[in-house]
C-alpha positions as CSV (number, residue, x, y, z in Angstrom):
1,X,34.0,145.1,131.9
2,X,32.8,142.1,129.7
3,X,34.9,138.6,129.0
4,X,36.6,140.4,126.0
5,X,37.7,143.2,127.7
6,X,39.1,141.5,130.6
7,X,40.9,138.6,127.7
8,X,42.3,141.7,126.1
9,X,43.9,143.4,130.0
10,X,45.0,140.1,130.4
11,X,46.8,139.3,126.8
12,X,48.6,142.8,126.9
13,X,49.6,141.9,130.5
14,X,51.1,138.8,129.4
15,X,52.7,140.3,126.2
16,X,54.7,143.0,127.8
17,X,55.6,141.1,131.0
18,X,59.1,141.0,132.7
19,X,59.3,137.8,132.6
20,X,59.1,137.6,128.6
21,X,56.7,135.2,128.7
22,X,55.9,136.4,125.5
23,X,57.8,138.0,122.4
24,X,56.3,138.0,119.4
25,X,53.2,136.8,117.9
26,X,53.0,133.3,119.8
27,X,50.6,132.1,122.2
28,X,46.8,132.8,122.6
29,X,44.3,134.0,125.1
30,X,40.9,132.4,124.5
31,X,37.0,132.9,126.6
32,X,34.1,131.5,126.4
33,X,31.4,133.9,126.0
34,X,27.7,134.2,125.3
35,X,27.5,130.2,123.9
36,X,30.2,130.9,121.7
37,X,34.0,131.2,121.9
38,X,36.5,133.8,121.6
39,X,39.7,133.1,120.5
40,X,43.1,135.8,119.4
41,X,43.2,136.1,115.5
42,X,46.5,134.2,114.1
43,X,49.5,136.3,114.3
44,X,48.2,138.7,116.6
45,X,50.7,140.4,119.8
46,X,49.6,139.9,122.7
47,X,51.3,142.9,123.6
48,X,48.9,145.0,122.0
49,X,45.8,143.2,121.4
50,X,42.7,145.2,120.7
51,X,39.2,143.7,120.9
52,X,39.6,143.5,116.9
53,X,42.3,140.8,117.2
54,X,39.4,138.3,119.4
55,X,38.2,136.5,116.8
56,X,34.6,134.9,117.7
57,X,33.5,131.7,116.6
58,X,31.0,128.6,116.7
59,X,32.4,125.4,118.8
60,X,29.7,123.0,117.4
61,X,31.6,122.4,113.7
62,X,35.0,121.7,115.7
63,X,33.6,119.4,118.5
64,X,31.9,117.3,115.3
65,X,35.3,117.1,113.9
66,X,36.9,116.2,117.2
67,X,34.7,113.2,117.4
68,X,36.0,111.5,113.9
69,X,38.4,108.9,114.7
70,X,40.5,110.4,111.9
71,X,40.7,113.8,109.9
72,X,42.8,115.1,107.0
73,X,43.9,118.7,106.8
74,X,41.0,119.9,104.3
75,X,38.3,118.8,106.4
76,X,40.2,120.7,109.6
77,X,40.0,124.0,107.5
78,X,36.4,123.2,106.3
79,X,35.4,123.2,110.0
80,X,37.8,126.1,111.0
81,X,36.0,128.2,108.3
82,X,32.3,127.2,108.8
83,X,33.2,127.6,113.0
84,X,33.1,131.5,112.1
85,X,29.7,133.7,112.8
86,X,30.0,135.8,110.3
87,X,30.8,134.3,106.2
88,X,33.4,137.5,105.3
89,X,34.9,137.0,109.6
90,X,38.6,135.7,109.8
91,X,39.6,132.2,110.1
92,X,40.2,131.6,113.8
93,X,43.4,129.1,114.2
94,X,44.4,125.7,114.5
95,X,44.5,126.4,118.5
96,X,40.9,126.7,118.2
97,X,40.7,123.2,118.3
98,X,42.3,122.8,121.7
99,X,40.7,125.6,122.7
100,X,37.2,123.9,122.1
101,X,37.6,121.0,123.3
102,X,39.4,122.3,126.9
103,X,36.2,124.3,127.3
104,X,33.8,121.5,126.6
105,X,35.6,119.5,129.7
106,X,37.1,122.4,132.3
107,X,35.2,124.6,133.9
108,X,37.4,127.5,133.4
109,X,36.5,130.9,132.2
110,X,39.8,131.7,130.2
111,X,42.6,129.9,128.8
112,X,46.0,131.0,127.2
113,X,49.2,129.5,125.6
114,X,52.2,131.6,126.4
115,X,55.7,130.7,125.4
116,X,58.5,131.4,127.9
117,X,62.2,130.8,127.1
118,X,62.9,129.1,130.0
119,X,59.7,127.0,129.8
120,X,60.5,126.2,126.4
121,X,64.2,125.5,126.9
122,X,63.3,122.3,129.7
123,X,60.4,121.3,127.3
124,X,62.6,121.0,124.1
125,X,65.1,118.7,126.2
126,X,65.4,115.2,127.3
127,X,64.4,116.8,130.9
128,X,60.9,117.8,130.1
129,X,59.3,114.8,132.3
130,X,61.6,115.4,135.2
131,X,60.3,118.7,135.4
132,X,56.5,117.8,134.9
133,X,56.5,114.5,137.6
134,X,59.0,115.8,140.2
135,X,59.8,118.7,142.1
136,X,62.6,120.2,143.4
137,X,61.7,122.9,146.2
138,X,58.5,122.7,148.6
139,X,57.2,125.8,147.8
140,X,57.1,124.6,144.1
141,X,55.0,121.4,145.7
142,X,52.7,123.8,147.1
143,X,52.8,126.8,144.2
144,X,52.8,124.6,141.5
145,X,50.8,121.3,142.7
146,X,52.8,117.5,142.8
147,X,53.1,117.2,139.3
148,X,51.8,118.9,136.1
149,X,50.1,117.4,132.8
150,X,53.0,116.9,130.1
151,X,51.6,116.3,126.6
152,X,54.1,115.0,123.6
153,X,54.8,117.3,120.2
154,X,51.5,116.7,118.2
155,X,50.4,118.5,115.2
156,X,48.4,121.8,115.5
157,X,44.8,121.0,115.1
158,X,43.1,117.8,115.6
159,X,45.9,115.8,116.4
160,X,47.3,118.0,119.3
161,X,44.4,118.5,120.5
162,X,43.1,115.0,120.7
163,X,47.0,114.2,122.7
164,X,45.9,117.0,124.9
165,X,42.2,115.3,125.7
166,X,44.3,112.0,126.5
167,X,46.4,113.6,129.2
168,X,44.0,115.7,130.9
169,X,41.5,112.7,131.1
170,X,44.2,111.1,132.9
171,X,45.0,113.5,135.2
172,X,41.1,114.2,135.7
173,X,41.0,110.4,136.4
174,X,43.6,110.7,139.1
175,X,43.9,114.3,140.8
176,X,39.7,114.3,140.3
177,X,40.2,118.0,139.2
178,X,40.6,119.8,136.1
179,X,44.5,120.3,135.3
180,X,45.8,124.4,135.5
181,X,48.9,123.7,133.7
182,X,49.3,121.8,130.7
183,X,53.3,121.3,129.6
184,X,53.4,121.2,125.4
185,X,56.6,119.5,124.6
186,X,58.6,121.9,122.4
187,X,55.8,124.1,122.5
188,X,55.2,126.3,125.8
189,X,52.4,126.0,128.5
190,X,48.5,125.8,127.9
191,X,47.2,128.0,131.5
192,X,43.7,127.6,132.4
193,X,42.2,130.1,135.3
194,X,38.7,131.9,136.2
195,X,40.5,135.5,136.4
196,X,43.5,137.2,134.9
197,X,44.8,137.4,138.2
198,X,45.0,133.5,138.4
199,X,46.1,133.4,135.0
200,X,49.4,135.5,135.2
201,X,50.1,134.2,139.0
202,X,50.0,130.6,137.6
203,X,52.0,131.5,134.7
204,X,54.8,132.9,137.3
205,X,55.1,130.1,139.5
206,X,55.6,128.3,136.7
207,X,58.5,130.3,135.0
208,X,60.1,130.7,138.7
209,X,60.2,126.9,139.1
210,X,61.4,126.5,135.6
211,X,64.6,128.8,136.1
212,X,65.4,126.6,139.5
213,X,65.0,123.6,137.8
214,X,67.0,124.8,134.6
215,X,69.6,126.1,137.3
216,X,70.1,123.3,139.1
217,X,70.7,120.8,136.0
218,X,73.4,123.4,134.9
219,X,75.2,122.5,138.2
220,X,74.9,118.7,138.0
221,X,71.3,118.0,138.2
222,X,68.4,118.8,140.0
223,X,68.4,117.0,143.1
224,X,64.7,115.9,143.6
225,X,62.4,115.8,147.0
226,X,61.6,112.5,147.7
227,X,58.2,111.1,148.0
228,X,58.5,111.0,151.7
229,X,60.0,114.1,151.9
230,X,57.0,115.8,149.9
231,X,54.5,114.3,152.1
232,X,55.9,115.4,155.1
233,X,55.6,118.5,154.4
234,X,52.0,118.5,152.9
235,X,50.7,116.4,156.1
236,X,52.2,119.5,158.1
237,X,50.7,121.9,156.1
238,X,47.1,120.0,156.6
239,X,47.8,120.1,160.0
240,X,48.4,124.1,160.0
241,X,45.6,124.8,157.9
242,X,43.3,122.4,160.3
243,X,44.4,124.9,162.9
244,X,43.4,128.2,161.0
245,X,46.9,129.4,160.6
246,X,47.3,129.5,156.8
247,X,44.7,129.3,153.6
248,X,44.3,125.9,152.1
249,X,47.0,125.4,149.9
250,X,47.4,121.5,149.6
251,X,48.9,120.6,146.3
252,X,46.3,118.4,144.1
253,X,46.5,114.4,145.2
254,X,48.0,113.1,142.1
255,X,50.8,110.7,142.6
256,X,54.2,112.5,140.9
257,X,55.6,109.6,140.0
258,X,53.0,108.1,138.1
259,X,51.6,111.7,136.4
260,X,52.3,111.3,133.0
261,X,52.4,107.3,132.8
């Protein structure tokens, strides 16, 4: 099974999960294959993708783009439309900027944007940091890492795309790994991973710590681990995994507090 197949298994898992991660036509599954990228055509379902909805397309036109201090909306769609391979192929979207320039700097094979409600409903609220720089339960410290990248509303294209670039250089500069969450405010979660396996565990730790978090601030607040409380816990599980008793699973060394500064 090639890189397409396997982005297609993994977009009609995502599309018709339990979880409703997604509904309708949002969200994306994207690859890198062959020294170009792949990317799902602009209002495709997940649900039902077919290798007809993978649109695939030529980074080098975007990455020039990305490296202008400023663009304007024509000159996005100029590069979006010289980007494809073939002069009668579709358009591939605005994601297709994100998507280049994730690829460019991570080392993952596959990336997708999903949408789930109760991601969506913490990240279109005043609570969206609390939920990216704290945690609540340790086995969200050590599913779901100390913190995760938040990235403010930005325009599709360029602009998001650039916010996105800001935040994971950060977190690159301080967890010294690439980032496999990235929170969009009012706009779901970016999920980067070498396997669909990876991809859809990530993306339910994520959903599962989200309906805690929304739980607990319908009954007052989430009441937060504490820094020493959180490293507690990690030193023991260094110490267990020293011993052979479980798999590594130490959360990435980024300090919580200071994640999205």
């Amino acid at each position: 099974m090639d890189l397409v197949d396997i982005l297609v298994d993994l977009a009609r898992q995502l599309g018709t999960h339990p979880d409703k991660v997604v509904i309708l036509d949002e969200g994306f599954v994207a690859g890198k294959v062959h020294g170009h990228m792949v990317i799902s055509r602009p209002g495709a379902r997940l649900g039902s993708l077919d290798r007809g909805d993978l649109i695939h397309f030529n980074p080098a036109p975007l990455l020039e783009l990305l490296r202008a201090d400023q663009t304007k909306r024509p000159a996005e769609e100029e590069a979006l439309l010289a980007s494809r391979l073939q002069e009668d192929g579709l358009m591939p979207s605005a994601d297709a900027y994100v998507v280049t320039d994730l690829f460019e700097r991570c080392g993952s094979r596959m990336i997708v944007q999903v949408q789930p409600v109760v991601i969506n409903q913490i990240l279109a609220s005043p609570r969206a940091r609390q939920f990216a720089d704290r945690r609540i339960t340790l086995s969200e410290v050590f599913n779901c890492g100390l913190a995760t990248t938040l990235v403010p509303y930005a325009d599709p294209g360029t602009a998001l795309a650039k916010e996105v670039r800001t935040k994971v250089n950060l977190w690159r500069d301080r967890a010294r790994t690439d980032p496999k969450v990235i929170l969009l405010q009012n706009n779901g979660m970016i999920v980067l991973g070498d396997s669909p396996e990876e991809v859809v565990e990530t993306v339910e730790k994520m959903v599962r710590a989200a309906e805690v978090f929304v739980g607990a601030s319908l009954l007052g607040g989430p009441q937060f681990l504490t820094v020493a409380n959180v490293g507690r816990a990690t030193e023991y599980r260094r110490g267990n995994d020293t011993n052979g008793t479980n798999q590594s699973t130490a959360p990435q060394a980024v300090p919580s507090e200071l994640a999205n500064s």
